[in-house]
C-alpha positions as CSV (number, residue, x, y, z in Angstrom):
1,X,72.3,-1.3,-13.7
2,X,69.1,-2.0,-11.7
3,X,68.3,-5.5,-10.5
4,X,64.9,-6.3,-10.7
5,X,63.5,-8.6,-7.5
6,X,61.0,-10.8,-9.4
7,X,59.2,-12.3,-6.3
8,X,59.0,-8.4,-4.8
9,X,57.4,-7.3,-8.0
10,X,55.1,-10.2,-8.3
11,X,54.0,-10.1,-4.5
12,X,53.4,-6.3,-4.9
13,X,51.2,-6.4,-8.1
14,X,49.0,-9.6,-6.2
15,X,49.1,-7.0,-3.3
16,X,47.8,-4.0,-5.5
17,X,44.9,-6.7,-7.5
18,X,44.0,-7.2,-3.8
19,X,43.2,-4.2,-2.9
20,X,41.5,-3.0,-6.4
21,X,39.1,-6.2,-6.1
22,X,38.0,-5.0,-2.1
23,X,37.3,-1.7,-3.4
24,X,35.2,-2.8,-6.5
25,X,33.2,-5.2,-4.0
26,X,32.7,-2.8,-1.3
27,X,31.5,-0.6,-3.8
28,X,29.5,-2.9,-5.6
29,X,27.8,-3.7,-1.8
30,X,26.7,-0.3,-1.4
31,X,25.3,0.0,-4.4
32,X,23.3,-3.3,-4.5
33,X,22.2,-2.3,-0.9
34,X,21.0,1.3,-1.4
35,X,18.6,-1.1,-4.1
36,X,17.6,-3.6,-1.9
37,X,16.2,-1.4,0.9
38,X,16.8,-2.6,4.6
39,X,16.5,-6.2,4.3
40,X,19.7,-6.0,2.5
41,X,22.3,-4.6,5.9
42,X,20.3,-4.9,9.2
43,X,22.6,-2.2,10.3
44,X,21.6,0.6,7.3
45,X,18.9,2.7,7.4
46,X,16.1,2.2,5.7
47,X,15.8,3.1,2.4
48,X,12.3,4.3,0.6
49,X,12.6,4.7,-3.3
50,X,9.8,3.8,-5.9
51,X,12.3,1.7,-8.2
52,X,11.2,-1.7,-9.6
53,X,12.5,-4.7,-11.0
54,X,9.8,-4.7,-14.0
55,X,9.6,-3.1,-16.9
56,X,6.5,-3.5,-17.2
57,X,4.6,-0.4,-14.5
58,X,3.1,2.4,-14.8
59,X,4.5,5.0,-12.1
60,X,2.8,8.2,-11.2
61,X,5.8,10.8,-11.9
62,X,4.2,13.7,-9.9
63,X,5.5,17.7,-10.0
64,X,6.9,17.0,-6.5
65,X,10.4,18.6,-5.8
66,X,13.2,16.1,-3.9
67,X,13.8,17.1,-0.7
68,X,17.7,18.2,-0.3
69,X,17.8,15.1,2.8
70,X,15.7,11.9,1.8
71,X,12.2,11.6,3.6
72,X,11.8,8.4,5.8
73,X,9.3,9.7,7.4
74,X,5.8,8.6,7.2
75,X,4.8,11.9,5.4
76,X,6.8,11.3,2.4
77,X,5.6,10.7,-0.9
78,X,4.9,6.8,0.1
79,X,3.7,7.7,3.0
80,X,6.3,5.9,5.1
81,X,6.1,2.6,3.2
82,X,8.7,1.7,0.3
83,X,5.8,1.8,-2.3
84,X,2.8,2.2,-2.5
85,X,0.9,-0.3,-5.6
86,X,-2.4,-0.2,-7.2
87,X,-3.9,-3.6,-8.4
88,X,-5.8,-2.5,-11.2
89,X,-6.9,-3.9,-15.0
90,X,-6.0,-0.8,-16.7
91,X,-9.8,0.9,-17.0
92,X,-9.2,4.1,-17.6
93,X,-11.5,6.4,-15.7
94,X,-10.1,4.9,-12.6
95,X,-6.4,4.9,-13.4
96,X,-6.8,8.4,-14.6
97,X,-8.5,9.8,-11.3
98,X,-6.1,7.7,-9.6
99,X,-3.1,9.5,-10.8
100,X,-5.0,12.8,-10.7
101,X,-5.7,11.9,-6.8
102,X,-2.3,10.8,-6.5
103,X,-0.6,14.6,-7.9
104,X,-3.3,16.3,-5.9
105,X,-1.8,14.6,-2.6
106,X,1.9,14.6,-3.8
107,X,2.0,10.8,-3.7
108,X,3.8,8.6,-5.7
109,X,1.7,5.4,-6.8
110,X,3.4,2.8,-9.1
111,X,0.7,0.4,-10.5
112,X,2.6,-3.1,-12.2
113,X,1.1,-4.4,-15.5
114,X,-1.1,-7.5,-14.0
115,X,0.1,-10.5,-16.0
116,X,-2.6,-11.9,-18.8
117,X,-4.0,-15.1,-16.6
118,X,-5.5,-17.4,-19.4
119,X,-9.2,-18.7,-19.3
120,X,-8.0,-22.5,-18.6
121,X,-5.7,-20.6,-15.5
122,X,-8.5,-19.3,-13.9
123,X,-10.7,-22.0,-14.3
124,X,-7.8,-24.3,-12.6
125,X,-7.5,-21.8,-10.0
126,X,-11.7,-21.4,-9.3
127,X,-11.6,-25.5,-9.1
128,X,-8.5,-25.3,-6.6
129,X,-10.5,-23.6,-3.9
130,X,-10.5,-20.1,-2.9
131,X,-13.7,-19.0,-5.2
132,X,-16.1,-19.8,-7.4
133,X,-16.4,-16.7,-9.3
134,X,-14.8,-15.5,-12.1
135,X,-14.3,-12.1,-11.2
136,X,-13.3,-12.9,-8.0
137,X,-11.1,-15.6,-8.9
138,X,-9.1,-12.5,-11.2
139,X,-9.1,-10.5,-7.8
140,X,-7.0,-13.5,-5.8
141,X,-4.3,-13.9,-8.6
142,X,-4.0,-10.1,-8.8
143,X,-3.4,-9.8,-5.0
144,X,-1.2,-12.8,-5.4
145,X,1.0,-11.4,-7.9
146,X,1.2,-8.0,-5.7
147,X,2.3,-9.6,-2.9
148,X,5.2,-11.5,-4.9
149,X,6.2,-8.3,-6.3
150,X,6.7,-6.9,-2.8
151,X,8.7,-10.0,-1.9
152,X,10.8,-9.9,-5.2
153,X,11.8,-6.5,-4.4
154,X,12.6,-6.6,-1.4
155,X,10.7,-3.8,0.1
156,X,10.4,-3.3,3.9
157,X,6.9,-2.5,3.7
158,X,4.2,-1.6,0.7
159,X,0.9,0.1,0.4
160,X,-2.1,-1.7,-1.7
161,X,-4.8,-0.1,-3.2
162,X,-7.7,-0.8,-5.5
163,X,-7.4,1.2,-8.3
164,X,-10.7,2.9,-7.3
165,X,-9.6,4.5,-4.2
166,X,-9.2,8.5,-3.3
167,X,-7.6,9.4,-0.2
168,X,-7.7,13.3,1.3
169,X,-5.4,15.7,-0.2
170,X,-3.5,16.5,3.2
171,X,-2.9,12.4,3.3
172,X,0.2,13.0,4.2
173,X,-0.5,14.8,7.0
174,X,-3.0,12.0,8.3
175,X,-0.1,9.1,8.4
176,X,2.4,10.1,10.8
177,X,0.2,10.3,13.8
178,X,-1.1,6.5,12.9
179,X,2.9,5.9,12.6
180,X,3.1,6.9,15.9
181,X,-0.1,5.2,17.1
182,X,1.1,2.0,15.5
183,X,4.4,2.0,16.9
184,X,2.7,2.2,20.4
185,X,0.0,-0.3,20.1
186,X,2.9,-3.2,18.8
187,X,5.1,-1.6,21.2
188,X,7.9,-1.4,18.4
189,X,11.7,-1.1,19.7
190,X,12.7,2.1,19.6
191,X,16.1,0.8,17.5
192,X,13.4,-0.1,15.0
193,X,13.4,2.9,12.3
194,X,10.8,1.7,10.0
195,X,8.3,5.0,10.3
196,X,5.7,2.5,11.4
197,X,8.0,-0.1,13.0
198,X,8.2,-4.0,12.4
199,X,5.8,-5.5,14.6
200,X,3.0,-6.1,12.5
201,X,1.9,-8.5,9.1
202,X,-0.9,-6.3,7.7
203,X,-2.5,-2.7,8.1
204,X,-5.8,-1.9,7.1
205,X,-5.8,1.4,5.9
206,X,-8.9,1.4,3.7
207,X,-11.9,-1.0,4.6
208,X,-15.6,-1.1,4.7
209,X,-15.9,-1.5,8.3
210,X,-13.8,-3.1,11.6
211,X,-15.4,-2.4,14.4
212,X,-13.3,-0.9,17.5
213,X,-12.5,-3.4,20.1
214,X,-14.6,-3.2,23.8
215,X,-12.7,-2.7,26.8
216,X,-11.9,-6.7,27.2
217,X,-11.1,-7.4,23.5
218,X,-8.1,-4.8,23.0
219,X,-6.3,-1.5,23.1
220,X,-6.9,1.7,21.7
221,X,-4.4,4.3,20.6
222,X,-6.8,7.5,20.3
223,X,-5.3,10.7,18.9
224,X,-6.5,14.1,17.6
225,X,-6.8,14.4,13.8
226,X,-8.8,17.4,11.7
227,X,-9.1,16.2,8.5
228,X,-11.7,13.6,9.1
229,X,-14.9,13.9,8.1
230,X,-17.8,14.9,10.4
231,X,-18.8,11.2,12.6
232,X,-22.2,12.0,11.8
233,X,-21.4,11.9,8.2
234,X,-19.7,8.4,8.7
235,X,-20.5,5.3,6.2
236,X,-20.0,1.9,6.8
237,X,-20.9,-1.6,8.0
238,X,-20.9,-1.5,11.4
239,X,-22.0,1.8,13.4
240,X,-20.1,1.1,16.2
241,X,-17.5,3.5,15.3
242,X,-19.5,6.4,15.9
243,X,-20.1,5.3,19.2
244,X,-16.2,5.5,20.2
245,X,-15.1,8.3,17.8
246,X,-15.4,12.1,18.4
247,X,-15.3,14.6,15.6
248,X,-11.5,15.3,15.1
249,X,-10.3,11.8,16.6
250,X,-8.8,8.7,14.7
251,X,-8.1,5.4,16.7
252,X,-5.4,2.7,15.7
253,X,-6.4,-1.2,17.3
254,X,-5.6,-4.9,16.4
255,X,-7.9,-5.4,13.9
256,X,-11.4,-7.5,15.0
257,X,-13.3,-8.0,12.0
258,X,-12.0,-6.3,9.3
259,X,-13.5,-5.9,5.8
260,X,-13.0,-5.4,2.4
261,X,-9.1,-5.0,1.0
262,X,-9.7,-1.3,-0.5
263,X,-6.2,-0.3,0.6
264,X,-3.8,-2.6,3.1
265,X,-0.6,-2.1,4.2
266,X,2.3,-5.0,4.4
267,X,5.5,-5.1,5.8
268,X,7.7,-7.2,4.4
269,X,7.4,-10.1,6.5
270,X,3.5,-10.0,6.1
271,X,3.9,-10.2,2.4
272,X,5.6,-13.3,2.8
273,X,3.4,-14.7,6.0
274,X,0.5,-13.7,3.9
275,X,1.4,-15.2,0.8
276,X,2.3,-18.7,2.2
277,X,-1.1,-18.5,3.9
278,X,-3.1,-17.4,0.9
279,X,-1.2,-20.2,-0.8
280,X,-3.4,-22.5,0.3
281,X,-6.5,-21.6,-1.6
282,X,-8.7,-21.7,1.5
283,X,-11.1,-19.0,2.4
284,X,-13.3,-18.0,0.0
285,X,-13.3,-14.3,-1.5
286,X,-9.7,-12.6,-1.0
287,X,-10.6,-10.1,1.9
288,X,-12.6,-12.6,3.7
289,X,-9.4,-15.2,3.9
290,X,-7.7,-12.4,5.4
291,X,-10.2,-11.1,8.2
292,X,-10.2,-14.9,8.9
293,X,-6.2,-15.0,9.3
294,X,-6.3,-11.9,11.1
295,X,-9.0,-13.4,13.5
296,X,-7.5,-16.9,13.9
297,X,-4.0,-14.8,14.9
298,X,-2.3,-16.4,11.5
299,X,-1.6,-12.7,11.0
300,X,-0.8,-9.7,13.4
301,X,-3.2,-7.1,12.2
302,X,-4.0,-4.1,12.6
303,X,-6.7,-1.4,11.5
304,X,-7.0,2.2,11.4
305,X,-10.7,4.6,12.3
306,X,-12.4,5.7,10.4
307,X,-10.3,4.0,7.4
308,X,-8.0,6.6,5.6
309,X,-8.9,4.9,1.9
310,X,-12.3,5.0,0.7
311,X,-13.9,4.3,-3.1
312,X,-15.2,6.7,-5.5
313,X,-18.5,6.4,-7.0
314,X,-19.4,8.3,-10.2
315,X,-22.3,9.6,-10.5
316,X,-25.8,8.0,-11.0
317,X,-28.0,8.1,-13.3
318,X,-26.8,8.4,-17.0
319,X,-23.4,8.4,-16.3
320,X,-23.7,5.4,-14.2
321,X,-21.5,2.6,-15.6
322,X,-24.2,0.5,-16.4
323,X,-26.6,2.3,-18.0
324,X,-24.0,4.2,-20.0
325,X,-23.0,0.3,-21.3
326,X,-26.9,-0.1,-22.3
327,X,-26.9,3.3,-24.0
328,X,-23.7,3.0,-26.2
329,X,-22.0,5.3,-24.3
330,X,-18.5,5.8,-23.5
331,X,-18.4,5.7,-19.5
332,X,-14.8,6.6,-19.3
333,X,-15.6,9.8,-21.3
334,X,-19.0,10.5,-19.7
335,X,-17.7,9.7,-16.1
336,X,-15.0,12.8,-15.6
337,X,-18.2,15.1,-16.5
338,X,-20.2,14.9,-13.1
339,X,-19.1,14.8,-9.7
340,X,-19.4,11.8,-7.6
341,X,-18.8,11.2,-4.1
342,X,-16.5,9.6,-1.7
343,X,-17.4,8.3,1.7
344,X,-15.7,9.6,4.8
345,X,-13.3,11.5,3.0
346,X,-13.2,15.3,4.2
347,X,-11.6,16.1,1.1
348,X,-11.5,14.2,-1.3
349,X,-8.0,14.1,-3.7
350,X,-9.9,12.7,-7.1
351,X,-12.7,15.4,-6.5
352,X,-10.1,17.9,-5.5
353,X,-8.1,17.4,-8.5
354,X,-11.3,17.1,-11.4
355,X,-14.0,18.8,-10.2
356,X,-11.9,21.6,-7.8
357,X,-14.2,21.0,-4.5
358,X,-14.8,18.0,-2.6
359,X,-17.4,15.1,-2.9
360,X,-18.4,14.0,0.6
361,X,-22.3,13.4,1.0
């Protein structure tokens, strides 16, 4: 006859339950971290992935195989950032050369539905501050929103772009010397494995002009890049830059007067410094308040020349956006009939990918 030892059995099954509920949470860890992204295990390496929490995007899916090890690398299909966003209000000739531009280049894009801000909403908001007009009252919430969606999900770092924008098809090939340069201007720790490090709020990667720093106002990182467009060729604000530049050079410096938000960069930290600062409705238009934190040092910022994002203008004339309006015609029909152009873009993705040749003037 065999004796059962009731307290042995008992104190073995509590034993066993023990052990099945530390393998379930261990398991349950990784999982949730692999998610999360770095923030989530100082000690894990990052990880770059373009899953949301929201139903409610729109992600650029492109014919790009998985690589058999996953790419941290600033040459990936994010470019070395966790995602890359568009803030955009759905009009279709730009959404549709953005995802053309965006399979051209092998990037993935993700652009979140932007919520539906009511006409009382944005009044309330033009009366708290920031601006008086309406459209660019709809640009502040919109960058708002981005920048909580970065936060909500966690991400180490994230690309934003106007929905506009084109970018050269070898992009890809552009952002891992800037990595590099970045790193060495913030003087990143080398333990630090983000591809462009941590030591920074904001990156302007697409602007209108920020002109290089003199000798007594800053660094800069100067490195050899063939894919920009000729100097003489260069457009924007302030001609200083083709007074520093060479053909086949790009420079990386703290930012001195950057502006216009066409595509900017935050790591995860500058979402959230960025966001508690644009909380306070100070500023006027969006990109202004932030050339004014990055001046007044509320942000560490930094800019990239000649800027790697640029806008696409349709064509003029009857095709023009306007005068297609006055005429009854369909501009998102008319507009992916003629060529355009695109500034300081050697070549350009959106012209690339519609029109088979580039666009540069």
């Amino acid at each position: 006859m065999i004796r059962i030892n009731a307290r042995g059995a008992i104190l073995t099954s509590v034993i066993a339950l023990i052990l099945v509920l530390l393998f379930v949470a261990q398991w349950k860890r990784n999982e949730i971290n692999a998610w999360r992204g770095p923030h989530a295990d100082a000690a894990s390496p990052p990880v770059h992935h373009e899953d949301t929490k929201l139903d409610d995007v729109a992600e650029f899916k492109d014919d790009v195989a998985a690589p058999a090890v996953p790419d941290y690398s600033a040459g990936n299909s994010t470019l070395g950032f966790q995602a890359i966003l568009a803030l955009s209000q759905g009009t279709k000739w730009r959404v549709d050369g953005l995802h053309a531009a965006a399979k051209a280049a092998g990037i993935a894009v993700t652009v979140p539905q932007q919520p539906k801000w009511s006409e009382p909403f944005i009044k309330a908001f033009q009366e708290f501050g920031p601006v008086e007009a309406h459209g660019a009252a709809m640009a502040w919430l919109g960058h708002l929103d981005l920048l909580k969606f970065v936060i909500q999900n966690n991400w180490g770092s994230a690309l934003i772009l106007e929905d506009d924008m084109d970018w050269d098809v070898d992009v890809r090939k552009q952002t891992p010397p800037i990595a590099k340069a970045v790193r060495e201007l913030t003087k990143s720790k080398k333990a630090d494995t983000e591809p462009y490090g941590k030591s920074w709020d904001v990156m302007w990667l697409g602007h209108c002009s920020d002109p290089p720093p003199f000798k007594d106002e800053g660094k800069i990182i100067t490195f050899a890049d063939n894919t920009t467009a000729p100097i003489e060729k260069y457009r924007g604000l302030n001609p200083r830059v083709k007074d520093v530049i060479k053909d086949g050079q790009r420079i990386v410096h703290f930012s001195i007067n950057p502006v216009c938000t066409f595509a900017y960069a935050v790591s995860y930290q500058g979402a959230r410094n960025l966001l508690a600062h644009a909380s306070l409705g100070k500023g006027g238009a969006f990109d202004l308040m932030l050339m004014h934190a990055c001046q007044d040092k509320v942000l560490k910022c930094v800019s990239v020349n000649p800027e790697v994002f640029d806008p696409y203008f349709p064509a003029e004339g009857g095709a023009s956006e306007v005068r297609a309006g006055d005429a009854g015609v369909d501009f998102d029909h008319e507009v992916g009939k003629a060529k355009g152009h695109t500034d300081n873009t050697l070549n350009s993705a959106r012209c690339f990918a519609q029109f088979g040749e580039t666009c540069l003037e």
